[in-house]
C-alpha positions as CSV (number, residue, x, y, z in Angstrom):
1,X,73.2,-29.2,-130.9
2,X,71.2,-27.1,-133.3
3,X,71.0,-29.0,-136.7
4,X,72.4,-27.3,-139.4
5,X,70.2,-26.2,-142.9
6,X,70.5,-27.9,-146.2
7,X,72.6,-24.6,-147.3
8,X,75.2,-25.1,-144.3
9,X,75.2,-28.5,-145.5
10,X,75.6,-27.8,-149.3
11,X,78.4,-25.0,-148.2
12,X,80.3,-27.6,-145.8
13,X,80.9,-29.9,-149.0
14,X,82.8,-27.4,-150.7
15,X,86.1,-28.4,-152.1
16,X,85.1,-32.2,-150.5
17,X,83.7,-33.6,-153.9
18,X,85.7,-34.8,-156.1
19,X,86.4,-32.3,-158.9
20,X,85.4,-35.8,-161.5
21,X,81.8,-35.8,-159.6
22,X,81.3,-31.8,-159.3
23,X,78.1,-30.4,-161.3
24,X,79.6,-28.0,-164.2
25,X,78.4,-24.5,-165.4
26,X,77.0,-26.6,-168.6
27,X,75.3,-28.9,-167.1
28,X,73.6,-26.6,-164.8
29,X,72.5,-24.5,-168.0
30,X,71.2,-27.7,-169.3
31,X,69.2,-28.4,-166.2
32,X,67.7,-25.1,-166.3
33,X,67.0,-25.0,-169.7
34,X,65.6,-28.2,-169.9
35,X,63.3,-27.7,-166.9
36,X,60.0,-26.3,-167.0
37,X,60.4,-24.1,-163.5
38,X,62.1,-23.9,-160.5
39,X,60.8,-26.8,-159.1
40,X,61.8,-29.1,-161.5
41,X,65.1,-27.6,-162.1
42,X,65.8,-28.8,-158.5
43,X,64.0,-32.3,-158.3
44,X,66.5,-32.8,-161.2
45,X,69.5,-31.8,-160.5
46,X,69.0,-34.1,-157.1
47,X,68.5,-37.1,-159.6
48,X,71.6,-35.9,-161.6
49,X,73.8,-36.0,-158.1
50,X,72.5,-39.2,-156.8
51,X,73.3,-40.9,-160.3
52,X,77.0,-39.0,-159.9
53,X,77.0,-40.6,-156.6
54,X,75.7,-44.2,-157.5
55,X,78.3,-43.9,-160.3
56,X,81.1,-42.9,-157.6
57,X,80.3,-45.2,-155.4
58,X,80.7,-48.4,-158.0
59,X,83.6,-46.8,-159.3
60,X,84.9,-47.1,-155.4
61,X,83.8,-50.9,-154.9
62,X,85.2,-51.9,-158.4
63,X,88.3,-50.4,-157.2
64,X,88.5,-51.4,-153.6
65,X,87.7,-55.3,-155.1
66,X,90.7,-55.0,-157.3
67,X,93.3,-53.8,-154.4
């Protein structure tokens, strides 16, 4: 099986993330703004969704220790 590109990837999580977690129109403007190129732009805005995932995925334990 072929594997599939980080786009196909990206694409296939559409309407899969919670709407709490998605990245927002301001907060992309922010990224770009406060980056000096392209490059950085991107190498941020991973480190933005891994903390939005770290941050999910407590949220998820605290929750499932609770049930």
């Amino acid at each position: 099986m072929a594997r599939k590109s980080v786009i196909e990837k990206a694409e296939n999580m559409i309407g899969k993330i919670n709407p709490h977690y998605t990245l927002r129109t301001n907060e992309i403007v922010e990224l770009h703004n406060g980056s000096e190129y392209w490059f950085r732009v991107i190498v941020n805005s991973f480190r933005y969704g891994y903390m939005q995932g770290m941050k999910a995925a407590k949220a998820e334990m605290k929750k499932q220790k609770t049930a």
